[in-house]
LODREN-125077 format. One record per residue (C-alpha): x, y, z; residue in one letter; residue number from 0; chain. Coordinates in nm, 4 decimals, padded with zeros to 6 digits. Example, Ala and Ser with C-alpha at 12.3 -4.5 7.8 and 13.67 -1.06 7.14 Angstrom:
LODREN-125077
01.2300|-00.4500|00.7800|A|0|A
01.3670|-00.1060|00.7140|S|1|A
This chain:
LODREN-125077
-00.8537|-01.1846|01.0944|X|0|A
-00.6530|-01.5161|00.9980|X|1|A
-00.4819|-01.5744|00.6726|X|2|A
-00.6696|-01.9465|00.6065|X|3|A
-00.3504|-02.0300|00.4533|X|4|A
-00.1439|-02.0292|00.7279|X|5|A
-00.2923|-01.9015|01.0396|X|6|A
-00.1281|-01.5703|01.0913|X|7|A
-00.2713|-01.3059|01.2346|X|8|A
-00.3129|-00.9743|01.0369|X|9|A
-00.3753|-00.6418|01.1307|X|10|A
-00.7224|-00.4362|00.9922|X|11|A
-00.4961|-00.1466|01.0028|X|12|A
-00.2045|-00.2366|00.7778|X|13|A
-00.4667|-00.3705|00.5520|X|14|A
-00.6277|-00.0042|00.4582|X|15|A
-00.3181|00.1470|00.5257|X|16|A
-00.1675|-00.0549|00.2499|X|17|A
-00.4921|-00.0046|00.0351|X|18|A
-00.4659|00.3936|00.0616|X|19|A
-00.0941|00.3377|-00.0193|X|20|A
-00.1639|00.1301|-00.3397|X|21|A
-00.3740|00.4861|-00.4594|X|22|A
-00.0687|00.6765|-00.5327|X|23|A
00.2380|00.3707|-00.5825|X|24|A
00.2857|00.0423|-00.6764|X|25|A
00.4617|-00.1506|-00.9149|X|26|A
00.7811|00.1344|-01.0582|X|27|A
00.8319|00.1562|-01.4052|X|28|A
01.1287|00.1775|-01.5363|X|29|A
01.3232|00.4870|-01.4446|X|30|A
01.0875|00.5077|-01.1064|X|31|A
00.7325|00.5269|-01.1863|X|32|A
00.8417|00.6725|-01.5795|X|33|A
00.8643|00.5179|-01.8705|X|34|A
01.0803|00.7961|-02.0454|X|35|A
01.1373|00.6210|-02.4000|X|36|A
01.2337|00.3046|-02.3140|X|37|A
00.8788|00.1458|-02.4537|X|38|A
00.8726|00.3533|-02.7938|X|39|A
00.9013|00.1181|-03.1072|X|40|A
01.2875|00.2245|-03.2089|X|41|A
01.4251|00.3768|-02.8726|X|42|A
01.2908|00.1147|-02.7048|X|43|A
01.5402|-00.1243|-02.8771|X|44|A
01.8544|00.1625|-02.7819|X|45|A
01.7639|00.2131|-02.4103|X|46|A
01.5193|00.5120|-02.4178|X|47|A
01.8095|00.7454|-02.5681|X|48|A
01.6269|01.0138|-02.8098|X|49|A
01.7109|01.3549|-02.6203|X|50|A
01.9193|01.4665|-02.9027|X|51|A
01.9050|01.2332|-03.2444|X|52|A
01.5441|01.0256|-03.1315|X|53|A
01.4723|00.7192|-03.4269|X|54|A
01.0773|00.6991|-03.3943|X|55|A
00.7575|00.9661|-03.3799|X|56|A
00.7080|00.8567|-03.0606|X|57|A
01.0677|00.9438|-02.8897|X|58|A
01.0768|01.3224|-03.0939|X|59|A
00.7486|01.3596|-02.9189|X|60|A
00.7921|01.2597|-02.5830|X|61|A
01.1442|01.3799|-02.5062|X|62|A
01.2910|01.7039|-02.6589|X|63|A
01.0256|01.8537|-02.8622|X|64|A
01.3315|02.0723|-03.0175|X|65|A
01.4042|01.7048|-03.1892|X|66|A
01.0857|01.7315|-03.4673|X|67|A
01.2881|01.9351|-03.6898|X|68|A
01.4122|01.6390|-03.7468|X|69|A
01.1638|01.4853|-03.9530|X|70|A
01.2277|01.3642|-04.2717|X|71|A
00.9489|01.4644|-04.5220|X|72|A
00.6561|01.6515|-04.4404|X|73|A
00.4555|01.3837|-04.2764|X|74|A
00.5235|01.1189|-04.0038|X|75|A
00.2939|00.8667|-03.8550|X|76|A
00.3450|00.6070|-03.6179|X|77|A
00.1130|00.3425|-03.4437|X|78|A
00.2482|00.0343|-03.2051|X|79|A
00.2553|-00.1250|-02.8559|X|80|A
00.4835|-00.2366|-02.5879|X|81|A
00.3809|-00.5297|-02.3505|X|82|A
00.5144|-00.4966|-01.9970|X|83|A
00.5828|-00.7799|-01.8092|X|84|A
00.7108|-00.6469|-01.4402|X|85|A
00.8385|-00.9254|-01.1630|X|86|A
00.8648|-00.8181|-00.7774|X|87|A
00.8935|-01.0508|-00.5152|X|88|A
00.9214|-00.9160|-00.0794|X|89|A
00.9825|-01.1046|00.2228|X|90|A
01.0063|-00.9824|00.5573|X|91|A
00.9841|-01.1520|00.9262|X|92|A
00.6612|-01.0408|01.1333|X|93|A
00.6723|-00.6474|01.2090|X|94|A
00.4646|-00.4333|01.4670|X|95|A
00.3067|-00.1393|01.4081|X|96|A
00.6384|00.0788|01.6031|X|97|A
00.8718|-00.0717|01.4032|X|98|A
00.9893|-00.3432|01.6332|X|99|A
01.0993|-00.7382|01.5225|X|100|A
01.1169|-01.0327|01.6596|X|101|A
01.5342|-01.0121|01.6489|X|102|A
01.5290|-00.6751|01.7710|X|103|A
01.3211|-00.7727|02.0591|X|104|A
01.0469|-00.5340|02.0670|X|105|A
00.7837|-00.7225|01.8654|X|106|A
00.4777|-00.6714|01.9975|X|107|A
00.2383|-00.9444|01.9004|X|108|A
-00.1016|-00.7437|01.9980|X|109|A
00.0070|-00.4928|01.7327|X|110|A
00.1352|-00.6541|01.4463|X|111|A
00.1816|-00.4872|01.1668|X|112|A
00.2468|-00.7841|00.9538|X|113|A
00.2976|-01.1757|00.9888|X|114|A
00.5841|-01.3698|00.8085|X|115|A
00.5270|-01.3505|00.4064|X|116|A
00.7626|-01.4446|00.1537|X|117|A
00.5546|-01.3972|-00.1397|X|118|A
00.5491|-01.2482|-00.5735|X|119|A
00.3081|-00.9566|-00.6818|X|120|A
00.0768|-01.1042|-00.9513|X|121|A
00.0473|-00.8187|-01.1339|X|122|A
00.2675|-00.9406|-01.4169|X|123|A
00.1395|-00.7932|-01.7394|X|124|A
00.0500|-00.4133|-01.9119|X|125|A
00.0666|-00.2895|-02.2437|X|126|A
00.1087|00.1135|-02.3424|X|127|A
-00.0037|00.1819|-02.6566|X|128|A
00.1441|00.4319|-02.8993|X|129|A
-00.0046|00.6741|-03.1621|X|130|A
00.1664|01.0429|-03.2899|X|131|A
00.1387|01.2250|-03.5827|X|132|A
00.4267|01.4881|-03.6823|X|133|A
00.3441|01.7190|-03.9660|X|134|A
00.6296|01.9888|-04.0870|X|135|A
00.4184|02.3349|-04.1812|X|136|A
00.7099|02.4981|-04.3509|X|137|A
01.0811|02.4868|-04.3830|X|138|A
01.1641|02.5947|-04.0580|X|139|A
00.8294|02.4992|-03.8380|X|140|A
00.7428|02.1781|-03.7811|X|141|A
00.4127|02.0762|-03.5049|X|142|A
00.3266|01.7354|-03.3550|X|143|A
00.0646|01.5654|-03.1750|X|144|A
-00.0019|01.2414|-02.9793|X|145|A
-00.0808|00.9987|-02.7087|X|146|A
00.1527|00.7056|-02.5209|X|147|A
00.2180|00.5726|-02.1757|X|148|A
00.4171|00.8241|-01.9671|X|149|A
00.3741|00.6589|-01.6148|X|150|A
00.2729|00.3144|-01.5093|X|151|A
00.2061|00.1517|-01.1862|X|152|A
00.0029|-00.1496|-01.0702|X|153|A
00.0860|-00.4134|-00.7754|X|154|A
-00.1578|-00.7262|-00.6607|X|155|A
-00.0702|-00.8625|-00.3182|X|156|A
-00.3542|-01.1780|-00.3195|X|157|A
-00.3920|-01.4660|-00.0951|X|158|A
-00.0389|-01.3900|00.0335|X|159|A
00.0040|-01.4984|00.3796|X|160|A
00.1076|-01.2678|00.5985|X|161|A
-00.0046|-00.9768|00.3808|X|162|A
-00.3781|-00.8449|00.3396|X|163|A
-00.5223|-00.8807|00.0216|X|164|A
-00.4589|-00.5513|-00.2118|X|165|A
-00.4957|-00.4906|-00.5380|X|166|A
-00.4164|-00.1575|-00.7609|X|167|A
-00.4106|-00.0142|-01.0597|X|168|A
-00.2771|00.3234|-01.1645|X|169|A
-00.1926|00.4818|-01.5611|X|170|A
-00.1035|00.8105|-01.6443|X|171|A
-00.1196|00.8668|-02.0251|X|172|A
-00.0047|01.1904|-02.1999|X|173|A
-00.1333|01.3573|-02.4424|X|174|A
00.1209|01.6275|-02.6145|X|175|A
00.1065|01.9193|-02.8213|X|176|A
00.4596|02.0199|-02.9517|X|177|A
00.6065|02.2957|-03.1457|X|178|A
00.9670|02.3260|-03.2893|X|179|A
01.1113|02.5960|-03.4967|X|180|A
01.4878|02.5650|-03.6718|X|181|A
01.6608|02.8585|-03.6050|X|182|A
01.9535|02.7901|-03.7814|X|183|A
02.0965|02.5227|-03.9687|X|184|A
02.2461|02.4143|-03.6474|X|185|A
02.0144|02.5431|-03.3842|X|186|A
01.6445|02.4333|-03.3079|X|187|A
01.4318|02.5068|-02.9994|X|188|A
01.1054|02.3409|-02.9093|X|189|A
00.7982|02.3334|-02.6570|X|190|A
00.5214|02.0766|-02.5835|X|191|A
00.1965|02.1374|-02.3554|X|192|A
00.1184|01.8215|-02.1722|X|193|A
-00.2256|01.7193|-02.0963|X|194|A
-00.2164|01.3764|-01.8388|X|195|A
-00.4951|01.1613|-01.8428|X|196|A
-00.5001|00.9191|-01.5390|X|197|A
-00.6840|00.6696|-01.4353|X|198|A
-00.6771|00.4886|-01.0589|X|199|A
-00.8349|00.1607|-00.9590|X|200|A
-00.7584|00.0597|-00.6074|X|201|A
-00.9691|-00.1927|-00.3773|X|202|A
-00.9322|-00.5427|-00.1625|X|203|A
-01.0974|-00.8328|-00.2867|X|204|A
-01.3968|-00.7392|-00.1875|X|205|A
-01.4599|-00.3779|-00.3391|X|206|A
-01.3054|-00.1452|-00.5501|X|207|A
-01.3104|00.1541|-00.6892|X|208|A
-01.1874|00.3643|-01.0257|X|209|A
-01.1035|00.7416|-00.9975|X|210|A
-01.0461|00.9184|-01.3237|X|211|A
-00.8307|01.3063|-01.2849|X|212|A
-00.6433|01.4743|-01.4991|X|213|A
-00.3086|01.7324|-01.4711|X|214|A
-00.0786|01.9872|-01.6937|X|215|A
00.3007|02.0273|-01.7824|X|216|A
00.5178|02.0828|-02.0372|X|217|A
00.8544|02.0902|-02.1357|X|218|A
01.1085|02.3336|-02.3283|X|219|A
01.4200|02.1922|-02.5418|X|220|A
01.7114|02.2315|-02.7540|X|221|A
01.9484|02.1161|-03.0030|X|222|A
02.3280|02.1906|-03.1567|X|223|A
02.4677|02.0765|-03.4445|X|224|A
02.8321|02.0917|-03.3727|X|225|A
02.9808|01.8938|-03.6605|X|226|A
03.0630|01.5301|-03.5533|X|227|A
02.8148|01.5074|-03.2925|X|228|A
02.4803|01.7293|-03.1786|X|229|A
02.3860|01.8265|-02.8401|X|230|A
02.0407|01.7976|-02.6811|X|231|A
01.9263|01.9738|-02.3522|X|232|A
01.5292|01.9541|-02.2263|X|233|A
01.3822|02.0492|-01.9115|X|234|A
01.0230|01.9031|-01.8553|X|235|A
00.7848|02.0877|-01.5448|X|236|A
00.6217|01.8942|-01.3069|X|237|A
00.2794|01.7088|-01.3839|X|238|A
00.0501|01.7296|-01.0742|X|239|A
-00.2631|01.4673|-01.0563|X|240|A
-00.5076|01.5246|-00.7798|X|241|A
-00.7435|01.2459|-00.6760|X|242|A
-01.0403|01.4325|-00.5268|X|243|A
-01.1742|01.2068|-00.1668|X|244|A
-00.9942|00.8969|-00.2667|X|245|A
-00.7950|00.8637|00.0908|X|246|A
-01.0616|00.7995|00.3993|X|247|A
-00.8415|00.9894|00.6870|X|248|A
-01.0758|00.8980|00.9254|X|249|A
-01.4458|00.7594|00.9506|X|250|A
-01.6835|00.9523|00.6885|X|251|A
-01.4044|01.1436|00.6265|X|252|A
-01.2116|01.1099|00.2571|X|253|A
-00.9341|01.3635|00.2018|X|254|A
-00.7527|01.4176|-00.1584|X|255|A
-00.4123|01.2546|-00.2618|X|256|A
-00.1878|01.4388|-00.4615|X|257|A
00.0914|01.2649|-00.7122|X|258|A
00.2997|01.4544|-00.9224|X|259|A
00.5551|01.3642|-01.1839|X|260|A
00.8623|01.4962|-01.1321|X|261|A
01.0494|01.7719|-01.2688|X|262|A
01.3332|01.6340|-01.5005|X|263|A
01.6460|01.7924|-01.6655|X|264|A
01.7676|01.6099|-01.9707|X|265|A
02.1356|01.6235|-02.1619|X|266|A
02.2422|01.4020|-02.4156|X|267|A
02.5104|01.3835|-02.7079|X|268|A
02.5150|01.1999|-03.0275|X|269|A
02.6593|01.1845|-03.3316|X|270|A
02.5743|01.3461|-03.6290|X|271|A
02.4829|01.2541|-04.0122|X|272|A
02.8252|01.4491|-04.0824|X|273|A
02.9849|01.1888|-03.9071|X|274|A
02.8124|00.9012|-04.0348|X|275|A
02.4762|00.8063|-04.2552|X|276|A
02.4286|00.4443|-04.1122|X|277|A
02.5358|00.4991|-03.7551|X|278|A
02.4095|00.6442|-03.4349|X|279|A
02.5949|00.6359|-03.0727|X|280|A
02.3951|00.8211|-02.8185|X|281|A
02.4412|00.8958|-02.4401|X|282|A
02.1707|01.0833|-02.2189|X|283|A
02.2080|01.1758|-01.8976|X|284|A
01.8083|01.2327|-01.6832|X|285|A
01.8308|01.3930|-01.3730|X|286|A
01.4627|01.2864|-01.1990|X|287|A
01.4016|01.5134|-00.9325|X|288|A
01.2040|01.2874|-00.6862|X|289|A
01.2257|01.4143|-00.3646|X|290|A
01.0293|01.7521|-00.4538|X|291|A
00.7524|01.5481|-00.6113|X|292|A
00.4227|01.5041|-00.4061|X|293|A
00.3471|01.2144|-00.2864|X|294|A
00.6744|00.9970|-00.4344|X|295|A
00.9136|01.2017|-00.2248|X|296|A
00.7852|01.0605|00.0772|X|297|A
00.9594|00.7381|00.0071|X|298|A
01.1615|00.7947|-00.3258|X|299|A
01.4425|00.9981|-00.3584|X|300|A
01.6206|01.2053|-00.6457|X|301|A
01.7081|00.9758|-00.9481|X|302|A
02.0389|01.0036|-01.1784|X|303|A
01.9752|00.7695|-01.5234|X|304|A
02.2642|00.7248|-01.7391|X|305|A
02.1850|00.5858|-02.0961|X|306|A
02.4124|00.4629|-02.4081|X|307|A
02.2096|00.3266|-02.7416|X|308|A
02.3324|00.2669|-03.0528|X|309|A
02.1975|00.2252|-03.4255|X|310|A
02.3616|00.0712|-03.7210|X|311|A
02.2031|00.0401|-04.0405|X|312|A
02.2600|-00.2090|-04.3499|X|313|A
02.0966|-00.1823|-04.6482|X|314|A
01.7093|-00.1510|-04.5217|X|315|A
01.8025|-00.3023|-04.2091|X|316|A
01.8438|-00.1267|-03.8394|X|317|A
02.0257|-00.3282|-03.5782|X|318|A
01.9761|-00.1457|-03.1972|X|319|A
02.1434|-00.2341|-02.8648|X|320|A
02.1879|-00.0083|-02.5399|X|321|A
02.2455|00.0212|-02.1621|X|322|A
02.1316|00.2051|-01.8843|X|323|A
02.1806|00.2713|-01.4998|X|324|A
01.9800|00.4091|-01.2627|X|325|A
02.0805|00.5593|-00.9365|X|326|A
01.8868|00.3999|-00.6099|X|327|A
01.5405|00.5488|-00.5626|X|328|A
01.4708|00.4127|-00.2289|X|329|A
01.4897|00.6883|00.0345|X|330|A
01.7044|00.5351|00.3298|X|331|A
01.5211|00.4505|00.6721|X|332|A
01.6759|00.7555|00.8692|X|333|A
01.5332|01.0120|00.6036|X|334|A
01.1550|00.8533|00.6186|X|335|A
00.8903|01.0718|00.7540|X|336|A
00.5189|00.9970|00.9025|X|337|A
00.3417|01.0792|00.6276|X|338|A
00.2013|01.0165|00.2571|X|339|A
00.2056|01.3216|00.1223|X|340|A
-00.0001|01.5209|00.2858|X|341|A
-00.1667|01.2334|00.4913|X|342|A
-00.0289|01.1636|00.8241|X|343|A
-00.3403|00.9294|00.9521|X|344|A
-00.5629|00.7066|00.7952|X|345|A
-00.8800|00.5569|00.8911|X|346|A
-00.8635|00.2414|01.1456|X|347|A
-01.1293|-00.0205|00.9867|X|348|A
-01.0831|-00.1727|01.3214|X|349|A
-01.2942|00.1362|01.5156|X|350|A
-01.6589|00.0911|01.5471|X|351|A
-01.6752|-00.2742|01.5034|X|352|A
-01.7289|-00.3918|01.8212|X|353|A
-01.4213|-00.6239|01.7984|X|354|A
-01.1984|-00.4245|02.0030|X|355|A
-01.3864|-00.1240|02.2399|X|356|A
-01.0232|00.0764|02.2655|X|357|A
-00.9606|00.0910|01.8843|X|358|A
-00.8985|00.4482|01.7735|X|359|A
-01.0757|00.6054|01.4808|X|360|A
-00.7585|00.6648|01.2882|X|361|A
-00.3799|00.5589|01.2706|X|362|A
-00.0683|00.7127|01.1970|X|363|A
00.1840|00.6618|00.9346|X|364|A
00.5288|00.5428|01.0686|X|365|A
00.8858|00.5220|00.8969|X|366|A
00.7644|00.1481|00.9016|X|367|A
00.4287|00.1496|00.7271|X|368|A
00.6763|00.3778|00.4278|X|369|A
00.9210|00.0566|00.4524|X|370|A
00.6946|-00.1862|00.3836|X|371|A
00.5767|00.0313|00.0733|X|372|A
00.8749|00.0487|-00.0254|X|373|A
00.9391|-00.3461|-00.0366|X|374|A
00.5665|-00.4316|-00.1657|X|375|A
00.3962|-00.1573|-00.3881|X|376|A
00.6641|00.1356|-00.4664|X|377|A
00.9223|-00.1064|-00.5934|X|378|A
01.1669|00.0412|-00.8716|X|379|A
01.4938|-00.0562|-00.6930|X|380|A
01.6274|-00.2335|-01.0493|X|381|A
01.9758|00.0011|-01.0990|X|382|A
02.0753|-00.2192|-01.4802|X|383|A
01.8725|-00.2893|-01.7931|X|384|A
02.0134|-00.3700|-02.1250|X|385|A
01.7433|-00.3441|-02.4674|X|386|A
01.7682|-00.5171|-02.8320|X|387|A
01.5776|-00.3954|-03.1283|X|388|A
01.5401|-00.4059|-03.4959|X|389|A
01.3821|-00.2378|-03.7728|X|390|A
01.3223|-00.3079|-04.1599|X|391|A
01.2322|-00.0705|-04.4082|X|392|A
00.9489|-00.2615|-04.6014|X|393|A
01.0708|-00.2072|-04.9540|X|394|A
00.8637|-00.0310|-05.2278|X|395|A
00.6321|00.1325|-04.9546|X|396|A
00.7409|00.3992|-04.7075|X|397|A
00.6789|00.1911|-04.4094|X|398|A
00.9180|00.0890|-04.1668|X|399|A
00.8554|-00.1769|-03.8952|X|400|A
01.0594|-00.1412|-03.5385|X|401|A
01.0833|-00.4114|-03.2386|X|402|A
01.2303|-00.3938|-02.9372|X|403|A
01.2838|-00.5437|-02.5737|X|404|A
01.4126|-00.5143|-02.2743|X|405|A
01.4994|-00.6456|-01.9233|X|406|A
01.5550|-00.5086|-01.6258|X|407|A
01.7519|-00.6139|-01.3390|X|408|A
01.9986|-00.5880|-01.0312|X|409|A
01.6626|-00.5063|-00.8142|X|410|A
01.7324|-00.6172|-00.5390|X|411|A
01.7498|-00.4030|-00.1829|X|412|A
01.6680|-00.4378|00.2101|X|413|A
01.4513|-00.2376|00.3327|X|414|A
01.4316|-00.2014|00.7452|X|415|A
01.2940|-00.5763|00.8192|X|416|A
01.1842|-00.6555|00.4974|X|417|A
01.3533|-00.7669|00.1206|X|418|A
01.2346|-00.7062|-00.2473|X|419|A
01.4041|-00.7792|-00.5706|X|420|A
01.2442|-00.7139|-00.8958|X|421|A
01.2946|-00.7134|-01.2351|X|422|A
01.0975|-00.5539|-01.5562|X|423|A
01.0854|-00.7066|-01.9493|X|424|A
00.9498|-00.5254|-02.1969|X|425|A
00.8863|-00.5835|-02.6215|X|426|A
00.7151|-00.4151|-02.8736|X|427|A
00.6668|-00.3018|-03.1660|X|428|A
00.5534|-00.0118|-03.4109|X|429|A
00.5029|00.0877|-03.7438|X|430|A
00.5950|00.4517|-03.8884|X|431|A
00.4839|00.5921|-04.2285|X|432|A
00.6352|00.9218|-04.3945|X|433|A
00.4976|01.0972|-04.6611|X|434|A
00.7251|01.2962|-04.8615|X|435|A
């Protein structure tokens, strides 16, 4: 087919390739496809820190459950948003399906992979909404429940010469039950049971479809009052999602695609109320353990996320600022396979049409095909981001209002023959009652 645009000739093949690819990656989050903390209404304004001394519901959810002793009063409630505003551009010269380029001298023109494109995703706006509920049962026990945004992905390749048209759509919301128990005045443990909800829309221009699965994990955590400062440690299991026939492996026949969050160990240290009653330093430390996850370890490899936040407080005012960097996710060309997960062929469109009598019924994936993903829908290459928030207690009422933003940067990275640099900005906003 020709791009009417400019002319170029694209391949059938790297447009369903792409399309199956879009199924299980696209646009990163974040820290990879996760958006830890760094959305909730008060984190979200320190950098995502919250494994040890976490300022909203939202964050003692979602991180270390150990964390919801914590709560001040007996009830806590919190409702808000975060828009998500992500910004990818990729560029490469024209690319056969082998791997071979026009500089390299091995381009083969009958099997072209891709044309010249130069070229930004329009998928340029989300939101993740936010709603938990913490409720202490007794001195010591304290339970909490809720729903937010855990994973996020979504890329829209359109009208893009040199580049078939794709479009995708993929959320992973989770819904936790958590527990925490204060053993001692310095000691607390924790435990949440994860329940995912996802939801994957993935199609060309012309058709599209919507898969909705669902998958388990959990997490365990702890906390240490030492005196000046507190420790926090959580480890959070794997959350496998499933999407039942959503890859066609060959004609008539659709295979599943597994995805699976990745297991995560989490450290952090901050300082305590001993040391002071209006201010909060915290560092965490988030080791993402990509390259055992299904699906994302084909192309992404393990993660290392170090983050500093910090609170100050004046009178009923909360100023927030942090900073965070992220190790390269991007697995490097010699350590790329010839498969997606558990795919190593997907269906040719090009077989049966009467086009082209030698086409085969399927095609393989190459290191190549896992490049270009990696330029175009499984970006997360941004290493920096630096947040802002603020937060006001509303006087006479116990009702505090938190915003927050962020931005994301120093995205960009080459990839084989082709470029991508991104960039993510987030704000948001929540509001948290306690009941004493």
């Amino acid at each position: 087919m020709k791009n009417r645009r400019s002319g170029t000739k694209i391949s059938y093949p790297l447009a369903f390739f792409l399309l199956t690819l879009v199924s299980g990656v696209a646009h990163a989050g974040p820290h990879g496809s996760e958006f830890d903390l760094t959305l909730t209404p008060a984190a979200g304004g320190m950098e995502g820190v919250g494994i040890v001394r976490p300022q909203d519901p939202v964050a003692m959810l979602f991180a270390n459950p150990a964390t919801l002793t914590q709560l001040e009063g007996k009830t806590s409630f919190i409702i808000g948003a975060t828009y998500v505003s992500p910004d990818l551009d990729a560029s490469g010269g024209p690319t056969d399906l082998f791997g071979g380029t026009v500089a390299e001298g091995t381009f083969n023109p009958q099997a072209a992979l891709t044309g010249s494109f130069d070229d930004d995703s329009t998928f340029t706006t989300g939101a993740v909404p936010h709603a938990v509920v913490i409720q202490r049962l007794s001195e010591k026990l304290v339970v909490g429940f809720g729903l937010t945004g855990v994973s996020g992905l979504g890329s829209e390749w359109r009208n893009t010469p040199g580049l078939p048209n794709l479009i995708a759509d993929l959320g992973l919301f989770g819904t936790n039950m958590s527990a925490a128990y204060q053993v001692t005045d310095k000691l607390s443990l924790g435990a949440t049971f994860t329940l995912g909800i996802a939801s994957l829309q993935v199609g060309l221009t012309e058709s599209g479809s919507t898969v909705h699965e669902f998958g388990v994990g959990g997490s365990l955590g702890a906390t240490y009052d030492v005196g000046a400062v507190m420790l926090g440690a959580a480890y959070k299991s794997p959350l496998s999602v499933t999407y039942s026939g959503v890859i066609e492996t060959a004609p008539d026949v659709f295979s599943a695609f597994k995805l699976e969050q990745p297991q995560e160990v989490q450290l952090g240290i901050a300082t305590s109320k001993a040391f002071s009653q209006d201010t909060l330093v915290e560092f965490n430390f988030r080791y993402k353990n990509w390259d055992s996850a299904a699906g994302y370890s084909s192309f992404w490899k393990d993660q290392y996320i170090f983050a500093l936040g910090a609170q100050h407080r004046i009178n009923n005012w909360y100023v927030r600022g942090g900073y965070s960097y992220n190790t390269e996710i991007a697995k490097d060309a010699e350590d790329l396979g010839f498969s997606f997960g558990e795919i190593s062929f997907v269906k040719n469109p090009g077989f049966g049409t009467g086009t082209d009598p030698t086409q085969p019924p399927s095609l393989p994936v190459t290191p190549t095909f896992l490049q270009l993903a990696q330029a175009t829908i499984a970006d997360g290459h941004w290493q920096q981001s630096v947040s802002l928030g603020l937060g006001y207690d509303i006087p006479n009422t116990n009702i505090r209002l938190d915003l927050n933003s962020s931005y994301a940067f120093d995205g960009g990275t080459q990839l084989g023959p082709f470029h991508a640099n991104g960039s993510l900005f987030t704000a948001g906003m929540g509001l948290t009652w306690l009941i004493d």
